[in-house]
C-alpha positions as CSV (number, residue, x, y, z in Angstrom):
1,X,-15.7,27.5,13.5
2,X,-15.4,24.4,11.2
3,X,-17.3,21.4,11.6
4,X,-14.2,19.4,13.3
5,X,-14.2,21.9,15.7
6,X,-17.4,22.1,16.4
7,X,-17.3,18.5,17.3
8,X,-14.2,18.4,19.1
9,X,-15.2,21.0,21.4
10,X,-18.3,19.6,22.5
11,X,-18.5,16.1,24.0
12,X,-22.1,14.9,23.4
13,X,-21.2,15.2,19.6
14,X,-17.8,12.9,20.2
15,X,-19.9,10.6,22.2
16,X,-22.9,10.2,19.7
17,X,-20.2,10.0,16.2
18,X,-18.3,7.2,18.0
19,X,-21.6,5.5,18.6
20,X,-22.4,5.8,14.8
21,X,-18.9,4.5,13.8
22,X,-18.8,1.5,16.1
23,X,-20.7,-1.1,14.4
24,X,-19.0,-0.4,11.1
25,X,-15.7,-0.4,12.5
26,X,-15.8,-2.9,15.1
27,X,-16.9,-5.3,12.0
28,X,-14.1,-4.1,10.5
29,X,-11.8,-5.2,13.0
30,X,-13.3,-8.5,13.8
31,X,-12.8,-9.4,10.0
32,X,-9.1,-8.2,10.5
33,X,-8.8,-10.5,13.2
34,X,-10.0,-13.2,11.3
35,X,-7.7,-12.4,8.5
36,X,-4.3,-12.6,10.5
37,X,-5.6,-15.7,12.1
38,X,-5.8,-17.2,8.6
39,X,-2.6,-15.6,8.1
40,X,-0.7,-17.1,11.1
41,X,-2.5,-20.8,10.7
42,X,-2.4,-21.3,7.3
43,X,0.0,-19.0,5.7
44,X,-2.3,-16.9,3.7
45,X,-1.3,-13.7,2.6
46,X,-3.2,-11.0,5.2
47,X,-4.2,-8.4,3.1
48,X,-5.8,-10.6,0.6
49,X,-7.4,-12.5,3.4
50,X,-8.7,-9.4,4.8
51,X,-10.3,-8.2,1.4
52,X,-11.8,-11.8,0.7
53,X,-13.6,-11.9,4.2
54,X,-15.0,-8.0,3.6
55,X,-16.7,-8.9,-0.2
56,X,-19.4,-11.1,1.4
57,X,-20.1,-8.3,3.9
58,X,-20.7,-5.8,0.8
59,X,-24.2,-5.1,2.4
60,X,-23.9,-4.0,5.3
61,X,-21.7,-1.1,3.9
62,X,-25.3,0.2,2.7
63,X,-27.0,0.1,6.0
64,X,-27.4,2.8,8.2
65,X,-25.9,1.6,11.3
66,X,-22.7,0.1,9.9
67,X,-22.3,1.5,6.8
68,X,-20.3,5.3,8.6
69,X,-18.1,3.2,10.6
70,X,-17.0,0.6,7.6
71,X,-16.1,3.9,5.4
72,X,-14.3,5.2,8.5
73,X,-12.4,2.0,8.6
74,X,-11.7,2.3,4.8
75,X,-10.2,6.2,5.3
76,X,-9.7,7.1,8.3
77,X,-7.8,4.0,10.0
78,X,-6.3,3.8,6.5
79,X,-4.3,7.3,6.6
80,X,-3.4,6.4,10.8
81,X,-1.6,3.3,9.4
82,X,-0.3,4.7,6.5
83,X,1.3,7.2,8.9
84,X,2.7,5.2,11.1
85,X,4.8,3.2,8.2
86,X,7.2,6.4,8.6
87,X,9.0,5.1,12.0
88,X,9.6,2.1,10.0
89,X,12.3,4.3,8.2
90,X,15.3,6.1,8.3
91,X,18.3,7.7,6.5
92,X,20.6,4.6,8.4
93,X,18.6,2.4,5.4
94,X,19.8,4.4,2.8
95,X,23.2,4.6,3.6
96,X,23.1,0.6,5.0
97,X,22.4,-0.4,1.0
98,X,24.3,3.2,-0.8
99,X,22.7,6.4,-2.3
100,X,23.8,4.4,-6.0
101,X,21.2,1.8,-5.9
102,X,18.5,4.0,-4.3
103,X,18.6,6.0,-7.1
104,X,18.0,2.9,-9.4
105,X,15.1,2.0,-7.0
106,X,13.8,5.4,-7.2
107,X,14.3,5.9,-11.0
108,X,12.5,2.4,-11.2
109,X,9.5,3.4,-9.4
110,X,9.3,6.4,-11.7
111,X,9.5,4.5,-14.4
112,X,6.9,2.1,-13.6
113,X,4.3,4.9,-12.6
114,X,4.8,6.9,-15.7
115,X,4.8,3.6,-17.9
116,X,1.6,2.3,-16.0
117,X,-0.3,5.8,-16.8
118,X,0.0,6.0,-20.4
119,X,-0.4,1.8,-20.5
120,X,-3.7,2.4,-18.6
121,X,-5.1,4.2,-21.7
122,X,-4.6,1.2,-24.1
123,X,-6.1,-1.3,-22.3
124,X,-9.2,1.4,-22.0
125,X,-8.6,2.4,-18.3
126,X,-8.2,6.0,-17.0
127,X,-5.1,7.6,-15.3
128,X,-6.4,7.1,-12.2
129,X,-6.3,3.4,-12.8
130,X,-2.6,3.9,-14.1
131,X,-1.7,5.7,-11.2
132,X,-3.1,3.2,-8.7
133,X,-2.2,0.3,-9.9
134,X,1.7,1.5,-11.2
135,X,1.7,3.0,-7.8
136,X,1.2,-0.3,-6.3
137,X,3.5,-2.4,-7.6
138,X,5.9,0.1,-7.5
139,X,5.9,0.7,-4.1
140,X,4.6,-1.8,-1.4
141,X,1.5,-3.2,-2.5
142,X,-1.9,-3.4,-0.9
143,X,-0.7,-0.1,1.7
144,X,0.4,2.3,-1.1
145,X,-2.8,1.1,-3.3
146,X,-4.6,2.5,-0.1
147,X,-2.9,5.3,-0.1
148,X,-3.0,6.5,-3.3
149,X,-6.4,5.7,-3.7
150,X,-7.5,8.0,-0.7
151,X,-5.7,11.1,-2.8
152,X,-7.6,10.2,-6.4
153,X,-10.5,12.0,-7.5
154,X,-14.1,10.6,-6.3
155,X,-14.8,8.1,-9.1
156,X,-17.7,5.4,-9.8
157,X,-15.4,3.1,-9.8
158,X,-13.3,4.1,-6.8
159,X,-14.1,0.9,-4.6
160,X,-14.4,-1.7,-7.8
161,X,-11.0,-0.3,-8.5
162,X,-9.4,-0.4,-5.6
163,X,-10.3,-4.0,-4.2
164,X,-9.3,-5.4,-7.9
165,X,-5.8,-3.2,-7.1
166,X,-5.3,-5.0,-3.6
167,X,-6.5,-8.6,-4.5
168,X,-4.2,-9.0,-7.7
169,X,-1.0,-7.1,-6.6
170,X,-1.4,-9.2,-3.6
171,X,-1.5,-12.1,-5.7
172,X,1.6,-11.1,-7.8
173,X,3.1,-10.7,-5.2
174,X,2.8,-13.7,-3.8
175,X,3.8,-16.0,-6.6
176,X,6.9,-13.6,-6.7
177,X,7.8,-15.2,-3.2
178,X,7.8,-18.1,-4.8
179,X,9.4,-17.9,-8.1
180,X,12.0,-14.9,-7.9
181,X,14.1,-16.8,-5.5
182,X,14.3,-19.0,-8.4
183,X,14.9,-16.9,-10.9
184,X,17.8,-15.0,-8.7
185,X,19.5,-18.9,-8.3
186,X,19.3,-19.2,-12.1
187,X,20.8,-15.8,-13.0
188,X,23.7,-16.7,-10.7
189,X,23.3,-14.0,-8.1
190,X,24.9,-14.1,-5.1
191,X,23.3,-13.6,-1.8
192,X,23.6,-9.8,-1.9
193,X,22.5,-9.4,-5.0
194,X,20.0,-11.6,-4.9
195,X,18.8,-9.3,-1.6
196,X,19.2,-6.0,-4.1
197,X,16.3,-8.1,-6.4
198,X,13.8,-9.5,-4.0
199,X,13.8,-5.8,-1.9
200,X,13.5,-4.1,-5.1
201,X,10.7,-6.1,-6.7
202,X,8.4,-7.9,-4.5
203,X,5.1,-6.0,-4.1
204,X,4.2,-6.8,-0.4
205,X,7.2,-6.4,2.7
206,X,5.4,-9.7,3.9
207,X,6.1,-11.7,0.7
208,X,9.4,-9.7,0.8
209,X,10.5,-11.2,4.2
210,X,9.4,-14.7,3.5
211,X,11.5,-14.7,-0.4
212,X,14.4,-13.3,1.3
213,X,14.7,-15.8,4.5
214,X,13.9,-18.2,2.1
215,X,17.4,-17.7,1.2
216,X,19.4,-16.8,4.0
217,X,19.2,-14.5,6.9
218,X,21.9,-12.1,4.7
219,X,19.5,-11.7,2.3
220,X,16.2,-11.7,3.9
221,X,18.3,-8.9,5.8
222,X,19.1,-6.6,2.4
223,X,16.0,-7.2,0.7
224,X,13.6,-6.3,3.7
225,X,16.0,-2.7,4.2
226,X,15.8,-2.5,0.1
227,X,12.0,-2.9,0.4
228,X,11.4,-0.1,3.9
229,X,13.3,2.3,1.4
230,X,10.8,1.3,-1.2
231,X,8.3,2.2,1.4
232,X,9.7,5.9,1.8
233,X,9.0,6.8,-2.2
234,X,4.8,6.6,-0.9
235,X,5.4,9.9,0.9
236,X,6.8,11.7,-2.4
237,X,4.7,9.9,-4.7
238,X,1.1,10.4,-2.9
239,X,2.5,13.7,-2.7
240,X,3.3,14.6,-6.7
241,X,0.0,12.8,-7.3
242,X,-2.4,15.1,-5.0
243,X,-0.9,17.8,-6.7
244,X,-1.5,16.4,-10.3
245,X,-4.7,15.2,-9.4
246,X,-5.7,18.9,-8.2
247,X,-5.5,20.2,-11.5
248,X,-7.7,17.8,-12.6
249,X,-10.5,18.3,-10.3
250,X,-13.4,20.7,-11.9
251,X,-14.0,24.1,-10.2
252,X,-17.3,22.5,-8.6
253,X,-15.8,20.1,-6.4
254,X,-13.6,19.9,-3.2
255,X,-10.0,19.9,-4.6
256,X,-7.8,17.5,-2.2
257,X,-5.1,19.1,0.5
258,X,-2.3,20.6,-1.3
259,X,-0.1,18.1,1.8
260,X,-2.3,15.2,2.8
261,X,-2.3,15.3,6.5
262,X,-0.7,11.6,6.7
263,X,1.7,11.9,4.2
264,X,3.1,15.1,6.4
265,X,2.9,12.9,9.2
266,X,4.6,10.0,7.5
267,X,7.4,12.5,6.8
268,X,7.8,13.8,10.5
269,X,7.6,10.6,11.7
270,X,10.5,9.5,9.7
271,X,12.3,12.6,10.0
272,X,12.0,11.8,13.9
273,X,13.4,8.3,13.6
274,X,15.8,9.2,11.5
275,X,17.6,11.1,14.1
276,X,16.8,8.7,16.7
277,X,14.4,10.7,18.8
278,X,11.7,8.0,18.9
279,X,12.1,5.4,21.2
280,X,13.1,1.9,20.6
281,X,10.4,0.8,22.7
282,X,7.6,2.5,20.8
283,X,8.9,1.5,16.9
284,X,7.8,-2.0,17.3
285,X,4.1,-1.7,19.0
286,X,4.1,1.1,16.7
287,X,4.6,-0.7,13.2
288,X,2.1,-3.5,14.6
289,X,-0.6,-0.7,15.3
290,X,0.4,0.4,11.6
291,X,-0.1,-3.1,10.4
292,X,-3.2,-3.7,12.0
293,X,-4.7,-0.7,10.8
294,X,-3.7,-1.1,7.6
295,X,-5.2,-4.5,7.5
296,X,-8.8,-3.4,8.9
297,X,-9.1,-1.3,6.6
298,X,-8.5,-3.4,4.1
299,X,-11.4,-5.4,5.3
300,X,-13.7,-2.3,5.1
301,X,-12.8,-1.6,1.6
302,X,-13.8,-5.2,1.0
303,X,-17.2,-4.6,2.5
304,X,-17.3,-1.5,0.3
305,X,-16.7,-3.4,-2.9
306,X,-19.6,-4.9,-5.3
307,X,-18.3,-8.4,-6.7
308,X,-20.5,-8.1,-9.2
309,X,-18.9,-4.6,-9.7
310,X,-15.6,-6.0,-9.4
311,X,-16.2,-8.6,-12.3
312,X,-16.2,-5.9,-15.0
313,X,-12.5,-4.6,-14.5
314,X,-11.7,-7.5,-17.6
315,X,-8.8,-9.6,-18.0
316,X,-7.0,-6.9,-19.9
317,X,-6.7,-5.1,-16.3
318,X,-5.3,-8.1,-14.9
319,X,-2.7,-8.5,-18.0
320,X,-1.9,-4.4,-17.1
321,X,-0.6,-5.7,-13.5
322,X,1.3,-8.2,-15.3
323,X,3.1,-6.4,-17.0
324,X,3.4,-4.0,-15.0
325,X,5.1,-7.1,-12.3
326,X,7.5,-8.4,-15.0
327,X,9.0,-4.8,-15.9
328,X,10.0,-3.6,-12.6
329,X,11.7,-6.7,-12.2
330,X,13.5,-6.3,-15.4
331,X,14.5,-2.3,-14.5
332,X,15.8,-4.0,-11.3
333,X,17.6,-6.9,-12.8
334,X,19.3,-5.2,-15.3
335,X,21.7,-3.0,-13.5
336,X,22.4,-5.7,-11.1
337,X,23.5,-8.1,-14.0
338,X,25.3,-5.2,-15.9
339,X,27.5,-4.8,-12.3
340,X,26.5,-1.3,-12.0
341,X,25.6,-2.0,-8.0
């Protein structure tokens, strides 16, 4: 009988690990809270929010009573969320914006992964890094950084690297709110286009909605579709990675699940709302549970994260996201401007 077993079957044990994970997580949440009020009053960028409130609280990730709930938070809560993204998705997307600039998206993302990995070993980071922070931008931000962080091999740096991941692709992202709408008026895009280019680039679906109403309702429309398709490469991606990243791991250690549990539940769930077999009425208090979720454990990786730890990642890792931003939005542009969408 496995440990989760063991535990499930017997009630006193449920009882006493919820006890040991409430003051952690309950922390947790009430930092999360925090966060979105920030968020909704002031217009602050959640995720960032959430990680900025969590760095002061680094201690208390040490102590015994609140130190197994905050790493519950971190994992746990994480891969629930992470899960839940899949009702957010469906095959109508794909066919609502055509399989031809899908593929672009997805050859984009591959691109900017495979790119990010080898540039990783330049600026004197590991693959890991590569992976996380490629991953990242690629994707949909601070929610596939989680993600892809919870598949990578147990490093030192796991929690330095991770909270530098979320705090400067949040970042990017949000001066991309600002200035890509810009950018698409000076290139002479038209609305549709311009929806193609914010959903295909913009790091965060937040940052994505506000560049793309910015505009007009068409085109906060296409580029927050473009961007819930971006959202469906996590599955595949965390995927191929947990399988590279097992033939990495020595002999001595735990290797990870060859199908991470919430990446096969990401893919149901989407398979299920695909074919419309999830109520309407459970999508939308679904994706705000995801979002929530997502956002507490956020602030528990912030607790989790040593700013004086989080200091030595160096400017040239912050120039790696950079770059990193400013190609995928030239892969992106440049079928759009060559009229091959």
């Amino acid at each position: 009988m496995s440990a989760l077993t063991a535990t499930l079957s017997d009630p006193r044990r449920i009882i006493a690990r919820a006890k040991a994970l409430a003051p952690g997580t309950a922390l947790a949440i009430v930092l999360a809270m925090a966060a979105q009020f920030l968020s909704n009053h002031y217009g602050a960028p959640v995720m960032l929010m959430a990680i900025l409130l969590g760095i002061p609280f680094h201690f208390l990730s040490e102590h015994e009573n609140t130190g197994p709930g905050i790493t519950f938070a971190a994992k746990g809560l994480l891969r629930i969320g992470v899960a839940l993204l899949g009702l957010r998705v469906s095959l109508d997307m794909v066919r609502q914006i055509g399989w031809g600039f899908v593929l672009i998206i997805a050859l984009c993302v591959a691109v900017t992964i495979l790119a990010s990995i080898l540039l990783s070993r330049f600026v004197g980071k590991d693959r890991a890094f590569g992976f996380l922070t490629g991953g990242s931008v690629a994707i949909c931000g601070a929610s596939a950084a989680m993600a892809i962080s919870s598949i990578l091999p147990q490093r030192e740096t796991a929690e330095r690297d991770l909270s530098f991941t979320v705090i400067s692709v949040t970042a990017f992202s949000t001066v991309a709110m600002i200035v890509y709408p810009i950018l698409a008026e000076a290139l002479g895009l038209d609305q549709h286009l311009t929806g193609l280019f914010l959903g295909g680039t913009i790091h965060d679906v937040a940052q994505v909605v506000g560049a793309g109403y910015s505009v007009s309702d068409e085109t906060g429309d296409i580029a927050t579709v473009v961007k819930l398709i971006r959202v469906t490469m996590l599955a595949p991606v965390v995927l191929i990675g947990a399988l590279a990243m097992r033939r990495h791991v020595p002999a001595t250690e735990a290797r990870p699940p060859l199908l991470p549990a919430f990446v096969a539940a990401f893919l149901v769930l989407a398979a299920l709302n695909s074919f419309h077999l999830v109520p309407e009425a459970v999508i939308a208090p679904a994706s705000t549970l995801s979002r929530a979720l997502l956002v507490t454990a956020v602030a528990a990786v912030g607790m989790k994260t040593s700013l004086a730890k989080l200091a030595d990642v160096g400017g040239t890792a912050i120039a790696m996201l950079a770059v990193q931003t400013a190609a995928l939005a030239a892969l992106v542009l440049i079928p759009l401007m060559l009229g091959l969408v």
